[in-house]
N, CA, C and O atoms as CSV, one atom per row, in Angstrom:
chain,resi,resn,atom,element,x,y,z
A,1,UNK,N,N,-23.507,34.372,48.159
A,1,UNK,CA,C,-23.782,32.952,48.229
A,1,UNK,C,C,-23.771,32.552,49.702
A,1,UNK,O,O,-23.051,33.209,50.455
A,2,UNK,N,N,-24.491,31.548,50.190
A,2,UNK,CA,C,-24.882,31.146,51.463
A,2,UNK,C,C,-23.899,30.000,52.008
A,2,UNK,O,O,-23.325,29.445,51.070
A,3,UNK,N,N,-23.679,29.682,52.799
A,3,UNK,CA,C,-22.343,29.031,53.134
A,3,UNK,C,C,-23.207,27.542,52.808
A,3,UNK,O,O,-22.273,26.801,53.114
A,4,UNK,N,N,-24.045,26.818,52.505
A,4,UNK,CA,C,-24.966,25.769,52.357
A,4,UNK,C,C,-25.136,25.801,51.023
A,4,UNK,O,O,-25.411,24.726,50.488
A,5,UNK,N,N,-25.016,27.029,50.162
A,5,UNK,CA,C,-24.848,26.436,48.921
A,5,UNK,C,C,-23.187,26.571,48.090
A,5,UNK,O,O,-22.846,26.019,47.044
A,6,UNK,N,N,-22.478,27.371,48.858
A,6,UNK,CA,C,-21.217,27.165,49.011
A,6,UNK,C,C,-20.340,25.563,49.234
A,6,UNK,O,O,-19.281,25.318,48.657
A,7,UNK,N,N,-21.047,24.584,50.189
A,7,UNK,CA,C,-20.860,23.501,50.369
A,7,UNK,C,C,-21.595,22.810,49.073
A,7,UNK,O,O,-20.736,22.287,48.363
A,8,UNK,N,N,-22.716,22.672,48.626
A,8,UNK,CA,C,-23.120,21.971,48.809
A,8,UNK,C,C,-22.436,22.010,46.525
A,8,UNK,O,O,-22.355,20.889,46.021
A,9,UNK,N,N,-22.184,22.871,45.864
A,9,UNK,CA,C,-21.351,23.198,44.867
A,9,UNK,C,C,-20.360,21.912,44.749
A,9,UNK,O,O,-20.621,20.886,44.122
A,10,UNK,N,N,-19.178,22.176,45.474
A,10,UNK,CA,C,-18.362,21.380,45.276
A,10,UNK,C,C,-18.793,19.469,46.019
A,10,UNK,O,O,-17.971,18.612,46.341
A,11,UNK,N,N,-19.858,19.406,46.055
A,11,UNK,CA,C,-20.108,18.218,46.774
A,11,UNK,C,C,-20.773,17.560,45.690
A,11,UNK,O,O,-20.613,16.358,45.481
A,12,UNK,N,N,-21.941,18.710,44.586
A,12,UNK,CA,C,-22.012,18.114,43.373
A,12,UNK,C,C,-21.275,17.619,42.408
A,12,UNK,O,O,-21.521,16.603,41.757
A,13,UNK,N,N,-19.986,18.628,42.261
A,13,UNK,CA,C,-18.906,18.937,41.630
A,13,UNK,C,C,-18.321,16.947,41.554
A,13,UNK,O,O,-18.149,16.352,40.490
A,14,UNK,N,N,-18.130,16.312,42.952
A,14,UNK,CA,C,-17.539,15.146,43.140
A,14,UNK,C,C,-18.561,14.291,42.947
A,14,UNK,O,O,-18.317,13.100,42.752
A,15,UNK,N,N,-19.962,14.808,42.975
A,15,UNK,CA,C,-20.851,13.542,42.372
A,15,UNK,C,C,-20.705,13.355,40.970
A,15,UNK,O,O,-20.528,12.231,40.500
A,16,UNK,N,N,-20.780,14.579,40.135
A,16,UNK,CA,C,-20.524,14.449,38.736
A,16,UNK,C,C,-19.238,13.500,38.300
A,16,UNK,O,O,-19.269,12.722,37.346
A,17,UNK,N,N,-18.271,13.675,39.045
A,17,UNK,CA,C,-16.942,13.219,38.496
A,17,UNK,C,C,-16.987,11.495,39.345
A,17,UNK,O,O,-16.327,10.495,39.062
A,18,UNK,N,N,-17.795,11.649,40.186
A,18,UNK,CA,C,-17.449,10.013,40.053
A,18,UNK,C,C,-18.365,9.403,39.005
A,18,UNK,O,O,-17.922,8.600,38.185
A,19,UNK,N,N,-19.956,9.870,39.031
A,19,UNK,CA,C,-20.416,9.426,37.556
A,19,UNK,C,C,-20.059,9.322,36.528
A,19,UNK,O,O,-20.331,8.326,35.858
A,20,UNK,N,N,-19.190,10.522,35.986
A,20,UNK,CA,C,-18.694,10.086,34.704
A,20,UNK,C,C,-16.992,9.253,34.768
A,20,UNK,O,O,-16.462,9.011,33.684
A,21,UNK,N,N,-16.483,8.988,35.663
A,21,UNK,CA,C,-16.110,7.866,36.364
A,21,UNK,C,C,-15.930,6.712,35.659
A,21,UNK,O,O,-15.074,6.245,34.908
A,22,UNK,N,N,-17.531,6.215,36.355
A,22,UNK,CA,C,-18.369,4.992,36.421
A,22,UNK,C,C,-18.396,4.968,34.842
A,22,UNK,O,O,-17.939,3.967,34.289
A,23,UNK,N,N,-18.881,5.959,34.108
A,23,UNK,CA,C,-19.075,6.035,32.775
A,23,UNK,C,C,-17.883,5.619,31.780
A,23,UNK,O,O,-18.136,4.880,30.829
A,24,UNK,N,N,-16.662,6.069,31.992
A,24,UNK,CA,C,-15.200,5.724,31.382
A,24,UNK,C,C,-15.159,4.458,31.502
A,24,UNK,O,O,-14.845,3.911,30.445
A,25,UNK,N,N,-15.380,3.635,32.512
A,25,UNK,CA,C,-14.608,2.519,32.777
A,25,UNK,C,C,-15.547,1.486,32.781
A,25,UNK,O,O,-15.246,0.391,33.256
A,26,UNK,N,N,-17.001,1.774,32.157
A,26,UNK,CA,C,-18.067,1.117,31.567
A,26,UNK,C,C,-17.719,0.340,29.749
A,26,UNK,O,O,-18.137,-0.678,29.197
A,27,UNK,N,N,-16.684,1.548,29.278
A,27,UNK,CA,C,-16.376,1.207,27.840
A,27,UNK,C,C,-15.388,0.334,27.817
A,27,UNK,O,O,-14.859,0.730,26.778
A,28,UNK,N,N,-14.805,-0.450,28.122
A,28,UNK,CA,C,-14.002,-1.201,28.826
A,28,UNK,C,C,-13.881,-2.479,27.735
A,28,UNK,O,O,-13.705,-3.450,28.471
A,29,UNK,N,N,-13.887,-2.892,26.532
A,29,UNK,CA,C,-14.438,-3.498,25.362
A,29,UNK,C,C,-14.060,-5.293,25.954
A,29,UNK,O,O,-14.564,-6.268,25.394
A,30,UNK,N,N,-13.263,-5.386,26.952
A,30,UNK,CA,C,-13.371,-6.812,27.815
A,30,UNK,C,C,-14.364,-6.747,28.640
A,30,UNK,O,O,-14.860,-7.873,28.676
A,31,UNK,N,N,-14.912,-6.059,29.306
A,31,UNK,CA,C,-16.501,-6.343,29.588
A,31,UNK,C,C,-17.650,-6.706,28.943
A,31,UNK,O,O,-17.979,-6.217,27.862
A,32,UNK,N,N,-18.370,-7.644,29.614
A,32,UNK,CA,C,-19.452,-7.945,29.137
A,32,UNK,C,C,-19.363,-9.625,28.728
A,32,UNK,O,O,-18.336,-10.296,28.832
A,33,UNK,N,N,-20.758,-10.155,28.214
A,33,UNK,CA,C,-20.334,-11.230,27.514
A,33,UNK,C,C,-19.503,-11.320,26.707
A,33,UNK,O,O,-18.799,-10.396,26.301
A,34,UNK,N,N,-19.456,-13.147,26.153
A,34,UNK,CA,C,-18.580,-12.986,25.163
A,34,UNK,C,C,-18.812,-14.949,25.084
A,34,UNK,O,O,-18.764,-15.534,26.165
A,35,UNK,N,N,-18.979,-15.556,24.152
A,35,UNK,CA,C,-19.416,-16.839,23.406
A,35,UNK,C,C,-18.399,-17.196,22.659
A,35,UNK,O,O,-18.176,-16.588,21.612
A,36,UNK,N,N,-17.676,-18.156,23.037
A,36,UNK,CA,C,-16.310,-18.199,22.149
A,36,UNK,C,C,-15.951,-19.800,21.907
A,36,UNK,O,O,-15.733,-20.528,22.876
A,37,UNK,N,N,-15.907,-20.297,20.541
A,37,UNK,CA,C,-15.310,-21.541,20.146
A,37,UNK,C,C,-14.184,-21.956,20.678
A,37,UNK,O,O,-13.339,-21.148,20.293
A,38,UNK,N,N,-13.685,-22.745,21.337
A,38,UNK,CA,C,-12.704,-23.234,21.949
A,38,UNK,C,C,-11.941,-24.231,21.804
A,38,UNK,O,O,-12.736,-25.078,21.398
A,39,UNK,N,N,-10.721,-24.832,21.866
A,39,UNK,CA,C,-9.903,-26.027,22.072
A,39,UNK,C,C,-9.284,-25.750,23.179
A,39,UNK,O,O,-8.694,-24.716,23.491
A,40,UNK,N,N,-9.499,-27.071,23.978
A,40,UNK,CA,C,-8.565,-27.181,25.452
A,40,UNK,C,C,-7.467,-27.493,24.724
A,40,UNK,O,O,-7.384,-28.155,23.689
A,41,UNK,N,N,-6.415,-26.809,25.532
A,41,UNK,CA,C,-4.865,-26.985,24.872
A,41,UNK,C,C,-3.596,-27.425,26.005
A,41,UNK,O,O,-2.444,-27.858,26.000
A,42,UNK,N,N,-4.867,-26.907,27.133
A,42,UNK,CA,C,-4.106,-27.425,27.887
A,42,UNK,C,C,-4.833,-27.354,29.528
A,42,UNK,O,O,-5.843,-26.676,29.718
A,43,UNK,N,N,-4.056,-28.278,30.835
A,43,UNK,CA,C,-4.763,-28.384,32.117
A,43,UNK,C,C,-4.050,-28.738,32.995
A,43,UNK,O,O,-3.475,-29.815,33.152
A,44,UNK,N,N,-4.066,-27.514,33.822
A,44,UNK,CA,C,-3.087,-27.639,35.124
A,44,UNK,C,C,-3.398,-27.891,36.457
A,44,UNK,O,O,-4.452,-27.504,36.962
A,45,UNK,N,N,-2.824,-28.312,36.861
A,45,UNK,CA,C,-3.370,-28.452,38.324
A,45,UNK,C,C,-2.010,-27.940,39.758
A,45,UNK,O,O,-0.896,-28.446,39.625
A,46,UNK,N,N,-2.182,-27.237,40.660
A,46,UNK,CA,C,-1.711,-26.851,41.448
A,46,UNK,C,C,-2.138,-27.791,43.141
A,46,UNK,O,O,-3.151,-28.372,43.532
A,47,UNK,N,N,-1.277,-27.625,43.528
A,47,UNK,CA,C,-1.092,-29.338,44.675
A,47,UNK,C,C,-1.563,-27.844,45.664
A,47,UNK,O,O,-1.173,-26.683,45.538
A,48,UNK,N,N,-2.704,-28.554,46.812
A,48,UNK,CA,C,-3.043,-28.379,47.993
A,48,UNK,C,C,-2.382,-27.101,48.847
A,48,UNK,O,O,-1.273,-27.333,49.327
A,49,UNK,N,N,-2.777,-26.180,49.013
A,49,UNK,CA,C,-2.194,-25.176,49.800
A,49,UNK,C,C,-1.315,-23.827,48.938
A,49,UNK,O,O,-0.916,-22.843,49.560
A,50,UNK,N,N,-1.139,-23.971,47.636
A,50,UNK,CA,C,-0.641,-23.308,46.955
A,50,UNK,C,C,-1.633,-22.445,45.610
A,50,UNK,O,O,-2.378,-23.043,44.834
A,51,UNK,N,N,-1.370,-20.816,45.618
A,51,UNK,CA,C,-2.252,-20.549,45.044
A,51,UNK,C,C,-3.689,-20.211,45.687
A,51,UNK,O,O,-4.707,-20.057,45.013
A,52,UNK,N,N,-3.633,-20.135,46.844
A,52,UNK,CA,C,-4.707,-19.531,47.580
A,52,UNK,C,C,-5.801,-20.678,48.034
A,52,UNK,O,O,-6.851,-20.478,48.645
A,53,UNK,N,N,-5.286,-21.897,47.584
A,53,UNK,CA,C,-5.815,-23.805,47.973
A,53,UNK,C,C,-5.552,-23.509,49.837
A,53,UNK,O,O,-4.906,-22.669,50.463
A,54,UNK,N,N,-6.315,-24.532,50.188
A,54,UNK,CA,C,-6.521,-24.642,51.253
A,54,UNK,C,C,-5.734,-25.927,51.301
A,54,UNK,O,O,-5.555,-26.431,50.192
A,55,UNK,N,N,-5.219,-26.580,52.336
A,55,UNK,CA,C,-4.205,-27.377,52.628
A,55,UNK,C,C,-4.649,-28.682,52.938
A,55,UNK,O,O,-4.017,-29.706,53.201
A,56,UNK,N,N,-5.914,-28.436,52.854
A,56,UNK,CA,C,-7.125,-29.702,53.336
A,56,UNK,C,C,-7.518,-29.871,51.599
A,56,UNK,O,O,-7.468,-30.978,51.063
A,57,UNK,N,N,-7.789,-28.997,51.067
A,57,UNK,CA,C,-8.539,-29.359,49.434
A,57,UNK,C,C,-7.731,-30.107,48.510
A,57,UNK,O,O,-6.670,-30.656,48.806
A,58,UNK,N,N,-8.408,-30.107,47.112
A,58,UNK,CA,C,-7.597,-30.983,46.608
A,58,UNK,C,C,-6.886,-30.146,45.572
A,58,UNK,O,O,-6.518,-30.690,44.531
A,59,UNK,N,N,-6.615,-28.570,45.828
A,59,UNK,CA,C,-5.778,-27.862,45.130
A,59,UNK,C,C,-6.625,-26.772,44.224
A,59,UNK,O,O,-7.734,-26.405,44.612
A,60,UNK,N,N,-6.040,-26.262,42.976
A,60,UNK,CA,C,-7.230,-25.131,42.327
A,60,UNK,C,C,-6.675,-25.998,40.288
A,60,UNK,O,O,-5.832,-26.136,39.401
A,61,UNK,N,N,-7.281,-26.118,40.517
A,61,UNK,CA,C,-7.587,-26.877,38.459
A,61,UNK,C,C,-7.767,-25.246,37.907
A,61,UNK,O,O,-8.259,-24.242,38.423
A,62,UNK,N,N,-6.950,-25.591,36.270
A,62,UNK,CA,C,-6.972,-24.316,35.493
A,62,UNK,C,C,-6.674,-25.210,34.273
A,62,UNK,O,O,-6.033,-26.241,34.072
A,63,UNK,N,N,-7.587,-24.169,33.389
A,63,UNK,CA,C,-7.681,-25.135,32.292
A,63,UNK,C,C,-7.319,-23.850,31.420
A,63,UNK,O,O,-7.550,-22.728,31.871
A,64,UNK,N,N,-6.700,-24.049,30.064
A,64,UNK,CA,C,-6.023,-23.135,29.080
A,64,UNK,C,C,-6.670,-23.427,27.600
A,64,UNK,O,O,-6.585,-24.465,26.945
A,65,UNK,N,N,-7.305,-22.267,27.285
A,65,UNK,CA,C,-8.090,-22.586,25.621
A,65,UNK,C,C,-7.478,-21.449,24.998
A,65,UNK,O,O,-7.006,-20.402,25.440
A,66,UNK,N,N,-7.644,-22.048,23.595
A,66,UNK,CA,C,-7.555,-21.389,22.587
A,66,UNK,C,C,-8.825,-21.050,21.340
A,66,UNK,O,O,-9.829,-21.753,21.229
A,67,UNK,N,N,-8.631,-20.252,20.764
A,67,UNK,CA,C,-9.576,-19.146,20.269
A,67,UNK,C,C,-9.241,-18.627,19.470
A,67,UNK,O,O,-8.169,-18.067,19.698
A,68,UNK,N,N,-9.863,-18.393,17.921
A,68,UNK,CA,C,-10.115,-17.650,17.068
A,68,UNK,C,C,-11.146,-16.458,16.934
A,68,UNK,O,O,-12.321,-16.547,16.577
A,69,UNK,N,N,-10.401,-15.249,17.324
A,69,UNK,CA,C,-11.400,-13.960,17.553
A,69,UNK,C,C,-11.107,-13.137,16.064
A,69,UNK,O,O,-9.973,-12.660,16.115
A,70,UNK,N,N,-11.655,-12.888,15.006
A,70,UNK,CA,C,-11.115,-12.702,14.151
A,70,UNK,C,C,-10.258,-13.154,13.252
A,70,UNK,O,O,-10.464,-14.116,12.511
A,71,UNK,N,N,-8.843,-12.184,13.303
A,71,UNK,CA,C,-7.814,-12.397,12.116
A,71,UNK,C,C,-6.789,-13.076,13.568
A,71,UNK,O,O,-5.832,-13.764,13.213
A,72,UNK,N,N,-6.994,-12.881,15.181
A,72,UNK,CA,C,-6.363,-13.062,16.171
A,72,UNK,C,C,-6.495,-14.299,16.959
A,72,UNK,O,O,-7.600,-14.629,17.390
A,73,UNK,N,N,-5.428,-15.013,17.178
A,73,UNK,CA,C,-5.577,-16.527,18.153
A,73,UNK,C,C,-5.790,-15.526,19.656
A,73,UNK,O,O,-5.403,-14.398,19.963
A,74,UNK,N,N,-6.594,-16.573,20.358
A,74,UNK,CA,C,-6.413,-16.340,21.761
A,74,UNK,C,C,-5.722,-16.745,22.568
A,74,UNK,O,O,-5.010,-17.638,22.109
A,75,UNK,N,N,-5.526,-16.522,23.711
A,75,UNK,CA,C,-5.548,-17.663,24.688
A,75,UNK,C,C,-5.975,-17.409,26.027
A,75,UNK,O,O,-5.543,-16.494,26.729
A,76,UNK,N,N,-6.786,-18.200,26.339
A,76,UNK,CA,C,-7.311,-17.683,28.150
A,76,UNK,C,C,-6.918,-19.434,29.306
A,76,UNK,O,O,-7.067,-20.656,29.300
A,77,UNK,N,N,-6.434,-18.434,30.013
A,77,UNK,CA,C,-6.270,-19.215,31.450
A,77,UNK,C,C,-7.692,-19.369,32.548
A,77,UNK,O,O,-8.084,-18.238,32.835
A,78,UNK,N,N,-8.375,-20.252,33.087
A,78,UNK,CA,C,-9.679,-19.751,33.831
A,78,UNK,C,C,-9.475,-20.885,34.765
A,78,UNK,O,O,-9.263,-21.922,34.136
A,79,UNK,N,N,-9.468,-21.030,35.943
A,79,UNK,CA,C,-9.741,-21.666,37.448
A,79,UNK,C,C,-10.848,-22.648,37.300
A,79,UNK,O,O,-11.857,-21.957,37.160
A,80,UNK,N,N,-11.221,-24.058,37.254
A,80,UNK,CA,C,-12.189,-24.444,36.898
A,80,UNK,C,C,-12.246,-25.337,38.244
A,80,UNK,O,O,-11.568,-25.397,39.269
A,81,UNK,N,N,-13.489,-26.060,37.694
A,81,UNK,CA,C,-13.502,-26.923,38.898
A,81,UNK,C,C,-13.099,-28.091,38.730
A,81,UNK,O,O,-12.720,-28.238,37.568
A,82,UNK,N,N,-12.920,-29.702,39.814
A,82,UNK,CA,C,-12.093,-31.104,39.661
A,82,UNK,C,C,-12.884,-31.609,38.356
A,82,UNK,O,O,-12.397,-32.169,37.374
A,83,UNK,N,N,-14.520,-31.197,38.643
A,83,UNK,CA,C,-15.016,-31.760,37.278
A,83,UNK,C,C,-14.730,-31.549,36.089
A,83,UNK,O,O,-14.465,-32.264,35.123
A,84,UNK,N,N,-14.826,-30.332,36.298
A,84,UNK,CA,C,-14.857,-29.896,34.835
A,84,UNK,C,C,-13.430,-30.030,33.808
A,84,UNK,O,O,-13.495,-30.077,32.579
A,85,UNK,N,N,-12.064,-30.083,34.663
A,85,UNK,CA,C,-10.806,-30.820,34.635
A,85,UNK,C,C,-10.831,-31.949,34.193
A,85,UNK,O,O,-10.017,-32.232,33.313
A,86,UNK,N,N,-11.438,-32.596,34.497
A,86,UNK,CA,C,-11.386,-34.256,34.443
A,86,UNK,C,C,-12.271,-34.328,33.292
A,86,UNK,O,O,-11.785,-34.978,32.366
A,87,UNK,N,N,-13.584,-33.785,33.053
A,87,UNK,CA,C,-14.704,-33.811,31.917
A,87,UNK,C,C,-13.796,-33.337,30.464
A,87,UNK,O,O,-14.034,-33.906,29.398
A,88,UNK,N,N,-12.950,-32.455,30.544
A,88,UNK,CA,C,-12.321,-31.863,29.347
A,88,UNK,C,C,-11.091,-32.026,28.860
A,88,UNK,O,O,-10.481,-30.964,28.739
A,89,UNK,N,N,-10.582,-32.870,28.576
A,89,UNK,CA,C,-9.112,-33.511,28.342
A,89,UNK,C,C,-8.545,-32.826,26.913
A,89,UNK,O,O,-9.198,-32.725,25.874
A,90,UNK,N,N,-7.543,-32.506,27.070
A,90,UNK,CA,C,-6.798,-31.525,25.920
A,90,UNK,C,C,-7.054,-31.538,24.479
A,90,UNK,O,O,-6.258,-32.314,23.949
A,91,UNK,N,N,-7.567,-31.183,23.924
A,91,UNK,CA,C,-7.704,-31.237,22.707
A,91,UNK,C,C,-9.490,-31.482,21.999
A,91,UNK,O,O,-9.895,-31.592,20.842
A,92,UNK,N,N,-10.219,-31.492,23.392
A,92,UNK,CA,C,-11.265,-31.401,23.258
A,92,UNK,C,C,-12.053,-29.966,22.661
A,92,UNK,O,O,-11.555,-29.094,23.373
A,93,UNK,N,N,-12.788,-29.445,21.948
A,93,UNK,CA,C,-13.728,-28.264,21.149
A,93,UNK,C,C,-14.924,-28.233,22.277
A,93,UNK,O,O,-15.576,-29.179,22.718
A,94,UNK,N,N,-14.998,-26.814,22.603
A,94,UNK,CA,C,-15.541,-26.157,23.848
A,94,UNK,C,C,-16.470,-25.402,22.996
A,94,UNK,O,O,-16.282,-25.409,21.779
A,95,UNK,N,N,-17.740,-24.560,23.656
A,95,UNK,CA,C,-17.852,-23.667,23.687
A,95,UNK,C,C,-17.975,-22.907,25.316
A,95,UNK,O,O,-18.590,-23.315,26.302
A,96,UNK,N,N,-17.244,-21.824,25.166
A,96,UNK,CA,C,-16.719,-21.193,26.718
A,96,UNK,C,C,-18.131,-20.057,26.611
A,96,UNK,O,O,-18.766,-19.686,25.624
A,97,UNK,N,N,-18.227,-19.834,27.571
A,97,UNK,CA,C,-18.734,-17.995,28.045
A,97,UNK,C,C,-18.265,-17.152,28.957
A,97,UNK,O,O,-18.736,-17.069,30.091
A,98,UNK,N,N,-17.563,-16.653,28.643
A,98,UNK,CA,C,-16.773,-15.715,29.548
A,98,UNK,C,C,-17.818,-13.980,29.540
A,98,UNK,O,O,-18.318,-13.185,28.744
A,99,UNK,N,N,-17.606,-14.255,31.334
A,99,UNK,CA,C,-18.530,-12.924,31.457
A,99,UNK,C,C,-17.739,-11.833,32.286
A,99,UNK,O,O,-17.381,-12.227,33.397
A,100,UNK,N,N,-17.372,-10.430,31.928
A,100,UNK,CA,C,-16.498,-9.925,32.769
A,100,UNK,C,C,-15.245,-10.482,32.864
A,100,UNK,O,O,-14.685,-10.284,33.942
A,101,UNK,N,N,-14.512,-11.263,31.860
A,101,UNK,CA,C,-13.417,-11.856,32.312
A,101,UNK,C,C,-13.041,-12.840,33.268
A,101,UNK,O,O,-11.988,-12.937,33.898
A,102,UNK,N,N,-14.238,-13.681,33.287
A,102,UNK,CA,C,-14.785,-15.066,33.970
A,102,UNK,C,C,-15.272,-15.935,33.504
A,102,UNK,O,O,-16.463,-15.697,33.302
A,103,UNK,N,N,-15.040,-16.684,33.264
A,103,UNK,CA,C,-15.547,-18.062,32.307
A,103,UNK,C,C,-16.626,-18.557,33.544
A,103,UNK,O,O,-16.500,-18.612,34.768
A,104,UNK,N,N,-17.589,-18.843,32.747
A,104,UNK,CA,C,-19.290,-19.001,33.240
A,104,UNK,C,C,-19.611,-20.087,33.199
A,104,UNK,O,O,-19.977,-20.735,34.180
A,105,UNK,N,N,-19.532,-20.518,31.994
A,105,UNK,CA,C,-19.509,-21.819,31.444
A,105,UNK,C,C,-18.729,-22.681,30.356
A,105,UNK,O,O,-18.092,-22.015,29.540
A,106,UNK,N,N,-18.692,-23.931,30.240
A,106,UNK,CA,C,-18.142,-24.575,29.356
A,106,UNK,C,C,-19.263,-25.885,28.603
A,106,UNK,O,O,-19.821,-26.838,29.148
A,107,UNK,N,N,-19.270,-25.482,27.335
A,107,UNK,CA,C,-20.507,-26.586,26.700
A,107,UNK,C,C,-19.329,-27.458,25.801
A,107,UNK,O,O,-18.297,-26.814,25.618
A,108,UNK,N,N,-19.357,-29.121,25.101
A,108,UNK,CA,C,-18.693,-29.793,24.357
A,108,UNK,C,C,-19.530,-29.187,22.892
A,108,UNK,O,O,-20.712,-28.979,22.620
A,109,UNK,N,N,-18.368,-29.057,22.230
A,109,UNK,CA,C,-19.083,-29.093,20.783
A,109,UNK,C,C,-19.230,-29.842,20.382
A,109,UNK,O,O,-18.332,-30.678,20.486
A,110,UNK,N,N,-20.602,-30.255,19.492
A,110,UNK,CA,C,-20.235,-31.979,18.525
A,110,UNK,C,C,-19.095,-32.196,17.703
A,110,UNK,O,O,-18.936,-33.280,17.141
């Protein structure tokens, strides 16, 4: 064997294994979309500079829903914005989209 294909063996060797890698941690069953009925249950707000807020802003809003996934309640925490805080007052019926474990959007249900 030639010292060039000697190298070049184990260099495939680490391409394969980070591909199938990439592949493991693709099945990941919290990835991806996800369309979910909602009730705000609850909405927090964190004061200026705390929480990664800038000391000038007006802080980071987090809003808390709940969810029927099955036979299982949910519950998700998500960072929202002043509007969308103020637009959704507790006890209001959402529909959320959480993408990757990020809420995308928020629609009112009738």
């Amino acid at each position: 064997m030639t010292r060039g294909k000697a190298q070049a063996v184990p260099a495939a060797l680490l391409l394969l294994a980070g591909l199938l890698a990439a592949c493991a941690s693709s099945s990941d069953p919290s990835r991806g979309f996800k369309a979910l009925d909602a009730v705000v249950v609850g909405r927090e707000k964190e004061a200026p500079g705390s929480g990664g807020a800038s000391f000038r802003g007006t802080g980071n809003y987090y809003m808390v829903f709940e969810t029927r996934e099955g036979e299982v309640t949910s519950t998700y925490r998500f960072l929202v914005t002043e509007q969308q805080y103020h637009r959704f007052p507790e006890g209001t019926r959402v529909r959320i989209v959480i993408a990757d474990n990020n809420l995308r959007e928020i629609r009112p249900l009738p």
